[in-house]
N, C-alpha and C positions, 0 to 999 in steps of 0.2 A: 118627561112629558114633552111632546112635540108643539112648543108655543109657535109655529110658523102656520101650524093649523088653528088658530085664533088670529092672527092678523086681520086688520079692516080694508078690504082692498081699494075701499072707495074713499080714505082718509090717508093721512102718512106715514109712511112706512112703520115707524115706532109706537103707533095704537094699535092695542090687540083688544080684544072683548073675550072674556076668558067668563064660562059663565060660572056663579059657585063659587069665586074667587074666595071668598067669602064665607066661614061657618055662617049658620043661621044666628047664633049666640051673638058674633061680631057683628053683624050686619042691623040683629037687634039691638045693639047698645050704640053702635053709631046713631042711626036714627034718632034714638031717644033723646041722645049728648047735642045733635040738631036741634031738636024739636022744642027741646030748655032753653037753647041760646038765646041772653037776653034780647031785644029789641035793641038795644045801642051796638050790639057786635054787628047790624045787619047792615051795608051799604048800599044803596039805590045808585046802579051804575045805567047803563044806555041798553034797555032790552033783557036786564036780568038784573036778581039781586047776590051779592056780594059776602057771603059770612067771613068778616073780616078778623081774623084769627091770627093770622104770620106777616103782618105787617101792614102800613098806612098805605091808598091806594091815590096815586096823585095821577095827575095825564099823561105824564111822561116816565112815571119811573114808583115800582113797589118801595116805600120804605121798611127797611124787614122789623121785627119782632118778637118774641118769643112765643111758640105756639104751646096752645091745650094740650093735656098729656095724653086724650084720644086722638090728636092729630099727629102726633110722635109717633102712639103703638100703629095707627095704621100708615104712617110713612116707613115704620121698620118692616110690618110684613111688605109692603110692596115694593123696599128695595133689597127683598135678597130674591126674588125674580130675575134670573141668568137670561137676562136679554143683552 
């Protein structure tokens, strides 16, 4: 697959938009795994809000965490991506 043809040329260098990445299956159970997350994982940061999952969010520095087992499976598909 030619991922130079998905690059964002108006962002930096290392965003692509790749569309599909995603079965429909996955894309359906992410959302849903969102859509449950209690109310206390949600942080209210400046201009968006924050699902606080892989660590504590302070102004200077993330404290990390142990992440949900859907944020693993989809941290594993998107790091065997040969960028």
């Amino acid at each position: 697959m030619d991922y130079e043809s998905f690059r964002v040329d108006t962002l930096p260098p290392t965003l692509y938009y790749i569309p599909e990445f995603l079965a429909p299956s996955e894309e359906t159970r992410l959302l849903e795994c969102i859509e449950r997350t209690p109310k206390v994982k949600w942080t209210q940061l400046s201009n968006r809000r924050l699902q606080n999952w892989g660590g504590v969010p302070h102004p200077k520095v993330l404290l990390a965490a142990v992440v949900g087992m859907i944020y693993r499976t989809v941290t594993a598909i998107v790091s065997v991506v040969p960028f």
